[in-house]
N, C-alpha and C positions, 0 to 999 in steps of 0.2 A: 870691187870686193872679190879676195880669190873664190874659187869654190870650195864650199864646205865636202870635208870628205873625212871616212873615219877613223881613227885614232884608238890606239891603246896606249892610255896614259899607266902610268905606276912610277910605286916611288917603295923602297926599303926603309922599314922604320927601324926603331932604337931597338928594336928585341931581333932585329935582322930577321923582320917575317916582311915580303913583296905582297907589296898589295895592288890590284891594275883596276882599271875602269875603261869601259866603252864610249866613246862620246864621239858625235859629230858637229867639227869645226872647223874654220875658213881659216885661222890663225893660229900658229904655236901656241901663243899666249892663251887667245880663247881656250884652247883646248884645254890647256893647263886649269885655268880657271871654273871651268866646267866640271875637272874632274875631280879638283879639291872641295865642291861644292857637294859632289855626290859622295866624294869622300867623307864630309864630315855630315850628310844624313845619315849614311847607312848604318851608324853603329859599331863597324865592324875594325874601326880604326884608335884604340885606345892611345897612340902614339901618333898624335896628326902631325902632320907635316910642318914643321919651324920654315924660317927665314931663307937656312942655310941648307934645305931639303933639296934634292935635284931628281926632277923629274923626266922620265923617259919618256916622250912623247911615241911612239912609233905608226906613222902611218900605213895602213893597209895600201891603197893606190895611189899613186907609183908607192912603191915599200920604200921606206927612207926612214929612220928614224932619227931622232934631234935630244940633246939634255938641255935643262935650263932650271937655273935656281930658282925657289918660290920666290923668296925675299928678287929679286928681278920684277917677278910679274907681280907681285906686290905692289912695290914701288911705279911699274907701268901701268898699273890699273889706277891708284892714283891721281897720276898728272893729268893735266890738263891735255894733252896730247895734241895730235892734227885735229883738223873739227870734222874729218871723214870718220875719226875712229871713236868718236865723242859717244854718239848713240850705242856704239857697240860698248865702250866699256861703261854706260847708265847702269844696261840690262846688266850685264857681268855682275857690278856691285851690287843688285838686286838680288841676284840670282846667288852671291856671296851672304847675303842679310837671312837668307834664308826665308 
């Protein structure tokens, strides 16, 4: 498993206001995951993220940052996967259920 390390996740919604989130994770996807979860507790998000949303993940260390469509981590969260990555996306889905 890589190490988890932190992340500012954001995504621009339909009224073109940026919304970001803090999270620490070992994986793009996770991170994604993670931040659409805290996205849709907080409230603060009346235009949540669709299919076709793309998400800036931006890692603090090393600074590197990545985009990726939700409909992607959707769909990978999903599948049946490797069976390394099986446990991690249970809790993800859980953690998606709210």
């Amino acid at each position: 498993m890589p190490t988890a390390r932190t992340c500012i996740v954001s995504f621009t919604d339909t009224d073109n206001v940026r919304h970001s989130v803090e999270v620490i994770a070992s994986t793009l996807y996770e991170a994604a995951v993670m931040a659409i979860a805290q996205f849709r507790n907080c409230g603060f998000t009346a235009n949540a993220p669709g299919p076709n949303t793309v998400l800036k993940v931006a890692i603090k260390q090393p600074a590197t940052t990545h985009e990726v469509q939700w409909g992607k981590v959707e769909t990978w969260i999903q599948s049946a996967g490797k069976p390394n990555e099986q446990a991690m996306k249970g809790r993800l889905r859980e953690l998606l259920r709210g």
